[in-house]
Phi, psi and omega in degrees: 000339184119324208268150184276131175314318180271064185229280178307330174300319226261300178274022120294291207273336136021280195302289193258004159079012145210179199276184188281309196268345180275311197301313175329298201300328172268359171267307211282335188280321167293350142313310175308276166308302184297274208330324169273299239251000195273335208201168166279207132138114165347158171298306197273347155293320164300302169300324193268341158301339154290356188079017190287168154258006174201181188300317163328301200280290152007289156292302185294326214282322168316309185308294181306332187271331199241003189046054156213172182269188183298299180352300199281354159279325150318302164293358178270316187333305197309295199272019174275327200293315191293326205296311173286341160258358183257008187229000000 
């Protein structure tokens, strides 16, 4: 196309209000969370399908972005699933 690699950078968050690599981290982080709050499916199973390269690289980047571990999202599931059977 022609265009210097910050040109495009520059008319994405233009477009979409972040960079081309903020948006990729938050769509793979939003992937993340329904898959943990959606399924059972290993931690380290989740990650390398979400595009982590490990179970590691995972937990931190939730932690970070989202301040709970994967764990403490696993648990909003238990108590919506109880919430719905107990009501």
């Amino acid at each position: 196309m022609g265009l210097a690699p910050a040109t495009v950078t520059r008319g994405f968050r233009a477009a979409f209000g972040v960079t081309p690599a903020r948006f990729r981290a938050e769509t793979r982080l939003v992937r993340t969370v329904r898959e943990l709050t959606g399924g059972t499916s290993p931690l380290a199973e989740i990650a390398l399908d979400c595009g982590f390269s490990d179970q590691a690289h995972l937990s931190r980047a939730v932690l970070a972005v989202t301040g709970r571990t994967p764990a403490q999202w696993r648990k909003v599931k238990t108590v919506q699933d109880g919430a719905l059977t107990h009501a």
